[in-house]
C-alpha positions as CSV (number, residue, x, y, z in Angstrom):
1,X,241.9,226.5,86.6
2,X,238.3,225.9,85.7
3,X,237.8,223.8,82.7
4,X,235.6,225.4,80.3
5,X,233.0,221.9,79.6
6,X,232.4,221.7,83.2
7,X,231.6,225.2,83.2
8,X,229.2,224.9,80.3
9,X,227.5,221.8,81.6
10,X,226.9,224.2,84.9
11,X,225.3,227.1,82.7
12,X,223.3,225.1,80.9
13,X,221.9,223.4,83.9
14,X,220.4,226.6,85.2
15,X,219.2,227.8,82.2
16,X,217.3,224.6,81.0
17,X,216.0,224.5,85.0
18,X,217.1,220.6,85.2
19,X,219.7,218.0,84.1
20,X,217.4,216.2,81.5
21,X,217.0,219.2,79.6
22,X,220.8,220.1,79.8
23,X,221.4,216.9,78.7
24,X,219.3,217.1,75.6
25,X,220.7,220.2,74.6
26,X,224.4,219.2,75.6
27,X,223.8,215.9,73.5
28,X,225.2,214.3,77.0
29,X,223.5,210.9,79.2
30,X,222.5,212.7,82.5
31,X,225.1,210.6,84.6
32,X,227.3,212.7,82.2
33,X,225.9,215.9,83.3
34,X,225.7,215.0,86.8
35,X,229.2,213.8,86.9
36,X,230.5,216.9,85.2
37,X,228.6,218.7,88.4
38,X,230.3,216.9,91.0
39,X,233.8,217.4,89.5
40,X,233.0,221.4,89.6
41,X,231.9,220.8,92.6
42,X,235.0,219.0,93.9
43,X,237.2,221.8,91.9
44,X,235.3,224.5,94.3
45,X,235.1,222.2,97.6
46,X,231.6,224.0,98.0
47,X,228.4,222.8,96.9
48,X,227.3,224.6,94.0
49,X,223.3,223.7,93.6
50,X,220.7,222.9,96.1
51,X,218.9,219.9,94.8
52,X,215.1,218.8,95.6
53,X,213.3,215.8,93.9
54,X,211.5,218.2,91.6
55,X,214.1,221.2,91.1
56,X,217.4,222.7,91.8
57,X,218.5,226.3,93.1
58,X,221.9,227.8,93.1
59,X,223.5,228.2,96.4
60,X,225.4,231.7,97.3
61,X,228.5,230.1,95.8
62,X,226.5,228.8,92.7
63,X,225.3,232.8,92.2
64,X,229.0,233.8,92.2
65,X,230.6,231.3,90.1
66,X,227.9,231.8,87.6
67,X,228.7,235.0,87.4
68,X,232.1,234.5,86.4
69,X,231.2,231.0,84.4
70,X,229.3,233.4,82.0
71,X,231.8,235.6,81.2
72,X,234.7,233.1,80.9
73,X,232.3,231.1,78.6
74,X,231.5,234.5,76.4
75,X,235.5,234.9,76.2
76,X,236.4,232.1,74.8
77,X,233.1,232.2,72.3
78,X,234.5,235.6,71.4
79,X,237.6,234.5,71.3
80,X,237.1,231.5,69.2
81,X,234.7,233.7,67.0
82,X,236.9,236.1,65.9
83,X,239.9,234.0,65.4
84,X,238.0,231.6,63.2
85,X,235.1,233.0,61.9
86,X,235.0,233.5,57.9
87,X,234.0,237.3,56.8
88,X,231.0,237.2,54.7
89,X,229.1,240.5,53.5
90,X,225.7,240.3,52.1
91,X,222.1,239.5,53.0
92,X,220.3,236.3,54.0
93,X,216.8,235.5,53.7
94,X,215.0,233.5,56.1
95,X,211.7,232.0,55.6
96,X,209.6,231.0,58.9
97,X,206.1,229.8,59.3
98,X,204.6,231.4,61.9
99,X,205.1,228.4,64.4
100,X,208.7,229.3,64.4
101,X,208.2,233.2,65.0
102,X,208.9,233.3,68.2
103,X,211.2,235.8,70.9
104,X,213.4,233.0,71.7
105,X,214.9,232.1,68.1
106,X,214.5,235.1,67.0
107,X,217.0,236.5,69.6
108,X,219.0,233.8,68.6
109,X,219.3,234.9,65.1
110,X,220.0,237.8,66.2
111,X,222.9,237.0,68.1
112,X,224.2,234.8,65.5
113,X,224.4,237.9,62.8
114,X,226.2,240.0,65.2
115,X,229.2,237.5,64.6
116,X,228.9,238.8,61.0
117,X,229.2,242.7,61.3
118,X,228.6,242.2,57.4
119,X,225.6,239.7,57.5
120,X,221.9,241.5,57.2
121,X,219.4,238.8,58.2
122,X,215.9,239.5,56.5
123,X,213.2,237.3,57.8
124,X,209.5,236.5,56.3
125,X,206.8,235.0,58.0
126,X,204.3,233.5,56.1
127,X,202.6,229.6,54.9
128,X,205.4,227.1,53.9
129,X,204.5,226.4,50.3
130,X,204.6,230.6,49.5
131,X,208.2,230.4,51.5
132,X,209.6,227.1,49.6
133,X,208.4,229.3,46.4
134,X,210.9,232.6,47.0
135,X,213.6,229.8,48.6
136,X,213.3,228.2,44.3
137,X,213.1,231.4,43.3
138,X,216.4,232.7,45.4
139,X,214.4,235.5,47.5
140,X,215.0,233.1,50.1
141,X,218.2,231.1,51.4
142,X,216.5,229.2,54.4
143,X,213.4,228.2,55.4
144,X,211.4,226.1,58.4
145,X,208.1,225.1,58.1
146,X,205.6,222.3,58.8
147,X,204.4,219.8,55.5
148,X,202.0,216.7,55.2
149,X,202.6,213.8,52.7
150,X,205.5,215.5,51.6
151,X,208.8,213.8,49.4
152,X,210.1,217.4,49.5
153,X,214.1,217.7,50.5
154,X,214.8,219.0,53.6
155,X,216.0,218.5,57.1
156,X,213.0,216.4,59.5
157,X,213.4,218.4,62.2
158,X,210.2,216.5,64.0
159,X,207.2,215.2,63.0
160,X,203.6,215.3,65.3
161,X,200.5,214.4,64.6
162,X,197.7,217.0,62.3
163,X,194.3,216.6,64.5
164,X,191.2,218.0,64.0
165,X,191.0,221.0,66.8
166,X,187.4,221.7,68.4
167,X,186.0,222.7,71.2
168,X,184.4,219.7,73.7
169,X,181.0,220.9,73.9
170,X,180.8,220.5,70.2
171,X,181.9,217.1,70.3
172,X,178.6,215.0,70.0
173,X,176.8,217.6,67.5
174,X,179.3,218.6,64.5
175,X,177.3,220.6,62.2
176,X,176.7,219.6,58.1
177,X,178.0,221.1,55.9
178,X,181.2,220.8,58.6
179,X,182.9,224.7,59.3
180,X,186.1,225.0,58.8
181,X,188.9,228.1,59.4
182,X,192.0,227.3,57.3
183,X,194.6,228.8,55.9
184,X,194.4,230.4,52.7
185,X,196.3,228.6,49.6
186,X,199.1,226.7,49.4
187,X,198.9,226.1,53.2
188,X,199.6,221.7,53.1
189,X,196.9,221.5,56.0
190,X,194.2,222.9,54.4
191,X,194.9,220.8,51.4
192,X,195.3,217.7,53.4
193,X,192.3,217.9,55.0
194,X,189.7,219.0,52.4
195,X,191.2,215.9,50.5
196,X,190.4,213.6,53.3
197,X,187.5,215.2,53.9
198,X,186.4,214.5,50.5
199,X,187.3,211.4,50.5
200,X,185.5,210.5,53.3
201,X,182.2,212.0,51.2
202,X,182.0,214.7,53.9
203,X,180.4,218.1,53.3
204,X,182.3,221.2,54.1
205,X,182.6,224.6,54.0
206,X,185.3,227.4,54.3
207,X,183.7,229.2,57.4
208,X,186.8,231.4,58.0
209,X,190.0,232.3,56.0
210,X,192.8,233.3,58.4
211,X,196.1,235.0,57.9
212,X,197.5,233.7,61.2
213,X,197.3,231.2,64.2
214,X,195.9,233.4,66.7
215,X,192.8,233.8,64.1
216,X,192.5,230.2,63.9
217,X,192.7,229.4,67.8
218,X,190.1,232.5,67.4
219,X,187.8,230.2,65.2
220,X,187.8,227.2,67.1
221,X,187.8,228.7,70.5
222,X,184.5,230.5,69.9
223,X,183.1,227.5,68.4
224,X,182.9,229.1,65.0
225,X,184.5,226.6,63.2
226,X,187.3,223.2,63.4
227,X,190.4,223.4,62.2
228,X,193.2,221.3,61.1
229,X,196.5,222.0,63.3
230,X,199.7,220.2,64.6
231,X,198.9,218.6,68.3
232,X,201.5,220.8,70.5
233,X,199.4,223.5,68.6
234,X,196.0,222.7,70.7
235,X,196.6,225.0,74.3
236,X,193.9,225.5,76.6
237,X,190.3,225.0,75.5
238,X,190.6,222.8,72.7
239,X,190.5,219.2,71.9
240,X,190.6,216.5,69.2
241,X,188.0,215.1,67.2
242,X,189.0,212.1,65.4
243,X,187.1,209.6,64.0
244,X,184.8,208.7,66.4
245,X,183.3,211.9,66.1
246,X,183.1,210.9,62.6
247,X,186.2,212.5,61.0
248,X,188.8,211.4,58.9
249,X,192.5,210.8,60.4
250,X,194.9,213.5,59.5
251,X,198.9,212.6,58.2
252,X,201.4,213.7,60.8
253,X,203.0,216.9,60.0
254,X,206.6,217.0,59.5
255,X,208.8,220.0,60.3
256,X,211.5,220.6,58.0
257,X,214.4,222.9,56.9
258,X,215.4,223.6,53.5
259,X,218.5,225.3,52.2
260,X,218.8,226.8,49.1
261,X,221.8,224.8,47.1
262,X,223.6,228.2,45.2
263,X,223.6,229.8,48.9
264,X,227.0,230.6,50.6
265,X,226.9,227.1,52.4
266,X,229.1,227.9,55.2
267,X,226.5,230.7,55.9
268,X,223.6,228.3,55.2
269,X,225.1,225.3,57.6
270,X,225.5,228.1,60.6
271,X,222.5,229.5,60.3
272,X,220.9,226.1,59.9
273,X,222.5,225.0,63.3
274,X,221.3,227.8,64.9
275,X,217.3,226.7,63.6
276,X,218.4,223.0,64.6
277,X,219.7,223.8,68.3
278,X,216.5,226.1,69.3
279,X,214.4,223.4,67.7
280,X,216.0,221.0,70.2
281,X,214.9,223.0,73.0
282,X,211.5,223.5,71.5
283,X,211.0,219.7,71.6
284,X,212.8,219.1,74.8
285,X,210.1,221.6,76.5
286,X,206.9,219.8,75.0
């Protein structure tokens, strides 16, 4: 019989492409992982992964256990879903900033309501202050978003740096008044760095009001303007000015989730785990 950790570990190796990755996401060391490897291994007497110094590929007995690891490990989710699971009917609203819009938690949010065949999940994308304003006014029951220089409550999910995003031809001539695309209000990078900016007595100006982080890449890409934005937000093409370019420093931005306290908080601490978990990837993958 196949014990259903080892199993796991195995899966989650091959879909994290690695053992320090599984092992982030497993909350294991990597001699853990490793050694939960070799004791499948020794269960099968075959070798189940082909292993380089910079990756690993299944072997023709890895492809077919998977197979069957996949579906043992969905039976005994199911299995453990149905018997223990809590019915709830009723909606849940979800607040993301547009960082957190993206295929991969959204699939898993997905899958987590289809546990709830009464559960409707309604999600809104938009700037964190407007969210954390329809979580205190009970529109919303969750939401995940970046702030600066914030006592707010809420889950620290991670914390990066805020930089000032340009383009490195632009480096040694930043015009006066400085361009800037931001957000629109109560986005907590624009009003972090116009106050820095003013208190560093420099002039700007709002070149370009944007709805969304493809507009601002837009901005800064094309030279149009600099922006404010997390680090693991720069991509291709960009760089930071800082303050030998004659800039301000910019607070780090912390990544948080909120709960609303008169929510269903079984439902909320679920859902919340789910956010946590693909968060943990996220970072993992950075």
């Amino acid at each position: 019989m196949f014990d259903a950790l080892l199993l796991r570990t195995f899966v989650t190796v091959v879909d994290e492409q690695g053992f320090s990755r599984a092992a982030h996401k497993l909350h294991l060391t990597q001699s853990a992982v490793s050694g939960h490897l070799r004791r499948l291994e020794q269960q099968v007497g075959k070798p189940l992964l082909q292993r380089t110094t910079r990756s690993q590929q299944l072997t023709p007995d890895g492809e077919r256990l998977m197979a069957y690891a996949r579906a043992i490990l969905a039976l005994n989710h199911d299995a453990w879903t149905e018997l223990t699971r809590v019915p709830f009917h009723g909606r849940m609203g979800i607040g993301l900033s547009e960082d957190f819009a993206e295929p991969r938690l959204l699939r898993a949010l997905q899958a987590f309501s289809g546990q709830y065949p009464g559960l409707q999940l309604d999600i809104q994308v938009s700037i964190p202050g407007t969210l954390l304003d329809l979580l205190a006014q009970g529109s919303l029951q969750v939401v995940v978003g970046s702030l600066c220089e914030t006592a707010a409550p809420g889950q620290l999910l991670w914390s990066e740096p805020l930089v000032w995003a340009g383009l490195p031809a632009a480096v040694a001539t930043l015009p006066t008044p400085l361009p800037l695309a931001l957000f629109p209000e109560p986005c907590p990078y624009r009003a972090v760095a116009l106050g820095r900016l003013a208190r560093a007595g420099i002039a700007q100006r709002t070149a370009m009001l944007c709805s969304s982080n493809s507009a601002l890449r837009a901005a800064v890409l094309s030279g149009f303007a600099v922006a404010p934005m997390a680090v693991s937000q720069l991509g291709a093409g960009l760089c930071v000015l800082g303050v030998e370019h004659g800039l301000p420093e910019l607070p780090e931005a912390q990544f948080r989730l909120f709960t609303a306290p008169e929510a269903d908080q079984t439902m909320t601490a679920a859902l919340a785990q789910v956010i946590v978990e693909y968060c943990s990837g996220r970072r993992s993958g950075l």
